[in-house]
C-alpha positions as CSV (number, residue, x, y, z in Angstrom):
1,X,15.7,-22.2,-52.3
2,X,16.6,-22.9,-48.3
3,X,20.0,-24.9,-49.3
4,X,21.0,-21.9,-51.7
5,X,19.5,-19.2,-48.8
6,X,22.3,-21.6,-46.6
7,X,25.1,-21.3,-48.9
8,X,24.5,-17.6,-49.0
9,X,25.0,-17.1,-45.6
10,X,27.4,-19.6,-44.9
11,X,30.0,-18.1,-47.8
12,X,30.9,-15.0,-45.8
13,X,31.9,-17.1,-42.4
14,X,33.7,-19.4,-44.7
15,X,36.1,-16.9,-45.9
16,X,36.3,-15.1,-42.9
17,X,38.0,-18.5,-41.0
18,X,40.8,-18.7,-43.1
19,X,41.2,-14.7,-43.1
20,X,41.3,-15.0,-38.9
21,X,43.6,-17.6,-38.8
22,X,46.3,-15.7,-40.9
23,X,45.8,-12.5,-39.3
24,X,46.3,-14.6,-35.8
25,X,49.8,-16.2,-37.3
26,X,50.9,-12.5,-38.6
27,X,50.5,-11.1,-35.0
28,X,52.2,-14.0,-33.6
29,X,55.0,-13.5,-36.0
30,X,55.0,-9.8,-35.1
31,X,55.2,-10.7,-31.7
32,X,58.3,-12.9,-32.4
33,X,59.9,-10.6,-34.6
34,X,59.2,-7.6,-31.7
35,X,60.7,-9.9,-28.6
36,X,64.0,-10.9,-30.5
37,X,64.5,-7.3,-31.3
38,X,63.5,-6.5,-27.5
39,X,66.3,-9.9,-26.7
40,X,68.7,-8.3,-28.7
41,X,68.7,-5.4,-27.4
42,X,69.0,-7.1,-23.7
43,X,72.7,-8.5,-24.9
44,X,73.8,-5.6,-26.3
45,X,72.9,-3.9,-22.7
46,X,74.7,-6.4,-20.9
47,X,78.1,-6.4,-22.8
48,X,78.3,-2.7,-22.9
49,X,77.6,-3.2,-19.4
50,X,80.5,-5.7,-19.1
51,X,82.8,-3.7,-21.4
52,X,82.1,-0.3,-19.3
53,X,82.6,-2.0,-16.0
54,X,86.1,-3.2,-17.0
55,X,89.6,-1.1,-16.6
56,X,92.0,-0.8,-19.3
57,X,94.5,-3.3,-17.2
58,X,92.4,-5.6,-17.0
59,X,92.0,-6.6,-20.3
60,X,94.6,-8.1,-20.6
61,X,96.0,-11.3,-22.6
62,X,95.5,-14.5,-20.6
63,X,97.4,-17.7,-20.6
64,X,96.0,-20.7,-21.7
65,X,95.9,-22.2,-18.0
66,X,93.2,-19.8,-16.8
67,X,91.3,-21.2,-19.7
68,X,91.7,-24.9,-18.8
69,X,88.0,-25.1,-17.3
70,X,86.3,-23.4,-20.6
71,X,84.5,-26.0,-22.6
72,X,83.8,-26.1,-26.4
73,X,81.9,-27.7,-28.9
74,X,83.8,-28.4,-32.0
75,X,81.0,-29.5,-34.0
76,X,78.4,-26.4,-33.3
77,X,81.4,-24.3,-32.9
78,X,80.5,-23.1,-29.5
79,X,82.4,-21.9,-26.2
80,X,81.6,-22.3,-23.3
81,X,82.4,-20.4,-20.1
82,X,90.1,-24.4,-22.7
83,X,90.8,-23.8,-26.1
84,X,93.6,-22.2,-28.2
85,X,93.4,-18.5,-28.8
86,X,91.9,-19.1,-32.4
87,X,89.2,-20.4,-31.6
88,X,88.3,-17.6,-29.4
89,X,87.6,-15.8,-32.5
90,X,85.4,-17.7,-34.3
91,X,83.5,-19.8,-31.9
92,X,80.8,-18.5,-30.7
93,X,81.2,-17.6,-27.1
94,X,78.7,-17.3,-23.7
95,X,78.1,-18.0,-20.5
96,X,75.1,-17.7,-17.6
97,X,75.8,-16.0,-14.8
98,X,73.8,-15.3,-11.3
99,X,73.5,-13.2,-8.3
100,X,77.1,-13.7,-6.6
101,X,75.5,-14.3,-3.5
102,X,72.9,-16.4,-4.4
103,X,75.5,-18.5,-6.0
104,X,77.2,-18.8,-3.1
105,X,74.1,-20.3,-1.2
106,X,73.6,-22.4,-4.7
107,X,77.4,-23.5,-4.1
108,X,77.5,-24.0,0.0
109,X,73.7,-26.3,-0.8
110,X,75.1,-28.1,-3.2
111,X,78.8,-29.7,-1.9
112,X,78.0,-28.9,2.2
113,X,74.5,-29.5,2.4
114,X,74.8,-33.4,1.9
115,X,77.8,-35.6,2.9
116,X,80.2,-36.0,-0.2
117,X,83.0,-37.2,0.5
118,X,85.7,-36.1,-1.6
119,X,84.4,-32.0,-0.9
120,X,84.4,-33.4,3.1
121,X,88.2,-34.8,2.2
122,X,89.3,-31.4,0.5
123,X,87.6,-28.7,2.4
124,X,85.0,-30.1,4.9
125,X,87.6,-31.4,7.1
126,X,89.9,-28.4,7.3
127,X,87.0,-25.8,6.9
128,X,85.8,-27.6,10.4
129,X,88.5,-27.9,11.9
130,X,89.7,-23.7,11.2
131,X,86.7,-22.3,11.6
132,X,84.4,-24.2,13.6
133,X,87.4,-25.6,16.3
134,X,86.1,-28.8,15.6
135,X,89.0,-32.0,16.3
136,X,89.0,-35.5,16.3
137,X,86.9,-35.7,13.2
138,X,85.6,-38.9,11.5
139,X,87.1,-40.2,8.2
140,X,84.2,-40.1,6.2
141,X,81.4,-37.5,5.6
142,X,78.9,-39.5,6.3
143,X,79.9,-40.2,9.6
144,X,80.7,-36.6,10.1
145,X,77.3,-35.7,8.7
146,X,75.6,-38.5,11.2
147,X,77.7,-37.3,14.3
148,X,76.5,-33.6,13.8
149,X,79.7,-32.3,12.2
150,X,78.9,-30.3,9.4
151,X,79.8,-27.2,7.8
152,X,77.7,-24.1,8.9
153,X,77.6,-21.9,6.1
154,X,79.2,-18.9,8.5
155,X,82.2,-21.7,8.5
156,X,81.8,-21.4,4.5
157,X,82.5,-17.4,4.7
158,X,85.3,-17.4,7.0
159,X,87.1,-19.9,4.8
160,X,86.4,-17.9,1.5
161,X,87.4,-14.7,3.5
162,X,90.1,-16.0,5.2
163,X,93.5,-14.7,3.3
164,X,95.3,-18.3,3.9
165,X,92.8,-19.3,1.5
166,X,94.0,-20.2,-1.9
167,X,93.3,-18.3,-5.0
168,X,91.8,-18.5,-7.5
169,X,88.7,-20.3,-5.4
170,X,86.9,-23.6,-6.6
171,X,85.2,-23.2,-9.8
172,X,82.0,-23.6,-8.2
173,X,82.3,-20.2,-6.1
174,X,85.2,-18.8,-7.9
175,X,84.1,-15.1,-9.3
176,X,83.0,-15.0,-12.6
177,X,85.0,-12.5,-13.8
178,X,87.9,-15.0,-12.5
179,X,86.3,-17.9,-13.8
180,X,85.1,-17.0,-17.4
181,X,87.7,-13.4,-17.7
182,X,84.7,-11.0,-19.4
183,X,87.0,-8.2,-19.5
184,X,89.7,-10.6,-22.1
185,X,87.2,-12.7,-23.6
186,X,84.5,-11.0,-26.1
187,X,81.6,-12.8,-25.6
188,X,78.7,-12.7,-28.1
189,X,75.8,-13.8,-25.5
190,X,75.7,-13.6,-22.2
191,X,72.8,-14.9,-20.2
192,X,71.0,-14.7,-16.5
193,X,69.8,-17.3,-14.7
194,X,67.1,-15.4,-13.2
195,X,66.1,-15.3,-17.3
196,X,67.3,-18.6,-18.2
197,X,64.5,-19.9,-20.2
198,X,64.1,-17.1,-22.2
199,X,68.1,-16.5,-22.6
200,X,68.3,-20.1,-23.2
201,X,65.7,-20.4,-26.0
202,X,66.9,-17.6,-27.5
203,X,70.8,-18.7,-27.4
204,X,69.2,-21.8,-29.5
205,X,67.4,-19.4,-31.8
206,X,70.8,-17.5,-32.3
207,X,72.7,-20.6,-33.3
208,X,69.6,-22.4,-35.0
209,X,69.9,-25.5,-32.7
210,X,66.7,-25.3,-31.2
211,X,66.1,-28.8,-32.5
212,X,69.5,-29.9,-31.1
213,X,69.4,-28.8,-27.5
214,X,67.5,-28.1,-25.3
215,X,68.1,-26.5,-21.7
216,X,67.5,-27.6,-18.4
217,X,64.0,-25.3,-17.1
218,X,65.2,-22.7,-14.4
219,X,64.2,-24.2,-11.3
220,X,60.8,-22.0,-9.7
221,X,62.4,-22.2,-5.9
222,X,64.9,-20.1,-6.7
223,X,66.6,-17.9,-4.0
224,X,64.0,-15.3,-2.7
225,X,65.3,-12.3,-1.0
226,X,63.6,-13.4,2.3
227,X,65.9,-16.6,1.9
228,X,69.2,-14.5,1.2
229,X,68.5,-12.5,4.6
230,X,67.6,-15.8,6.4
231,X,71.1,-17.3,5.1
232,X,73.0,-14.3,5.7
233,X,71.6,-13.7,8.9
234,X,74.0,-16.2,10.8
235,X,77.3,-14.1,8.9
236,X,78.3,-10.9,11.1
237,X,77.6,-7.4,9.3
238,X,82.2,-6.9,8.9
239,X,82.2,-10.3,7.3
240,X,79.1,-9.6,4.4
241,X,81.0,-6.7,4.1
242,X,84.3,-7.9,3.2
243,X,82.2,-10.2,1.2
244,X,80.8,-8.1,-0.5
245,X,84.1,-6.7,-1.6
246,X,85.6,-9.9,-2.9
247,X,82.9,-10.2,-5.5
248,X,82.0,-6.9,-5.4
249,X,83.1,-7.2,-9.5
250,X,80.8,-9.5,-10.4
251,X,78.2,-7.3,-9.1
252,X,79.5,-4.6,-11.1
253,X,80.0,-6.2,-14.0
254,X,76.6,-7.6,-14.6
255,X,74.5,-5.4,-12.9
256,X,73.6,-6.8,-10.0
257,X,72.2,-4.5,-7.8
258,X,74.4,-4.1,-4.0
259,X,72.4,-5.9,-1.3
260,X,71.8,-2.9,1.2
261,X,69.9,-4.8,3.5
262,X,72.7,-6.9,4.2
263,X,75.8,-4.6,4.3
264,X,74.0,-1.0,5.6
265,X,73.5,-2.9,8.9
């Protein structure tokens, strides 16, 4: 009578375990099916964004040598921010783009910050001796780099501001919509570094290669506001402002909001 008094009561909870566990997988597939509607509508934002932002002159056909850095993945039929103009409609096309002048500290950290010594041979050398009156300098970056001789990164500015300089820039702080040409190219996804894990996983989704790839994580130092004042704060308020100007379509094109505490003074 006490093991059939057991299996009584113990019939209910039995059924009810596999009941939870399929309600708990249906919200979580709710949940899926909500964010990638809530994802998709994110890219739709940002290329009407893009395609708003651009003029009717600029979109324009482009010659193959602007294309020259874009690279491509013939076997996933992928672009990436040089290929013939056919493929440009029927690859799938994207690119992740950042906070202009956060990529600029990402781009002035990166080749100044240590001594390398093909950037100190290119630019190092003449950005030091231009802008910072500096002569007499040593042949390699590391002996630059141990003598004191470095690049500030108010030398940086003055070189990308400086008119002499030659366009277009260096890839690495070359404007985007020079460097990846929004306003010609369609692209079908376009993603933000500040949401690069979730635009990255979701660019996998899209092309069903999540078992292919996967992404780099977006690193969690990156540039804090605080930071961008503290870097900026050695640039005078004319030169932010003329800086501001020569990427001032980038920020326009991707929404990036205009950084009033830098330029309002």
């Amino acid at each position: 009578m006490k093991i059939l008094q057991w299996r009584q009561t113990l019939l209910p909870v039995v059924w009810l375990v596999p009941i939870s566990v399929m309600l708990w997988f249906h919200v979580q597939d709710m949940s899926r099916q909500q964010r990638a509607l809530e994802m998709l509508q994110v890219q739709k934002e940002r290329k009407e964004m893009v395609k708003s932002a651009c003029s009717e002159d600029e979109i324009l056909q482009i010659s193959s040598f602007s294309l020259k850095h874009l690279i491509v993945d013939d076997d996933h039929g992928l672009l990436y921010c040089y290929v013939p103009m056919a493929k440009l409609m029927h690859y799938t096309k994207y690119f992740f783009v950042g906070d202009p002048f956060n990529r600029l500290i990402s781009a002035f950290q990166n080749k100044f910050g240590q001594p390398k010594e093909l950037i100190y041979a290119k630019y190092g050398k003449h950005i030091l001796q231009h802008y910072n009156n500096e002569s007499n300098l040593p042949q390699t970056a590391v002996e630059a780099f141990e003598s004191g001789k470095r690049v500030s990164f108010n030398n940086f500015i003055q070189f990308l501001l400086d008119p002499k300089t030659m366009q277009p820039f260096d890839p690495h702080w070359r404007q985007i919509q020079q460097l990846c040409h929004p306003c010609q190219i369609q692209y079908d996804f376009i993603g933000f570094q500040e949401t690069l894990d979730e635009d990255a996983e979701q660019l996998l989704s899209i092309l069903k290669l999540t078992k292919d790839f996967k992404f780099p994580h977006a690193y969690k130092n990156m540039t804090s506001s605080d930071s961008v004042l503290q870097w900026f704060s050695q640039v005078p308020l004319k030169d932010r402002r003329k800086l501001f100007m020569l990427y001032e379509k980038d920020f326009k094109l991707f929404g990036y909001r205009r950084p009033d505490e830098l330029l309002d003074g």
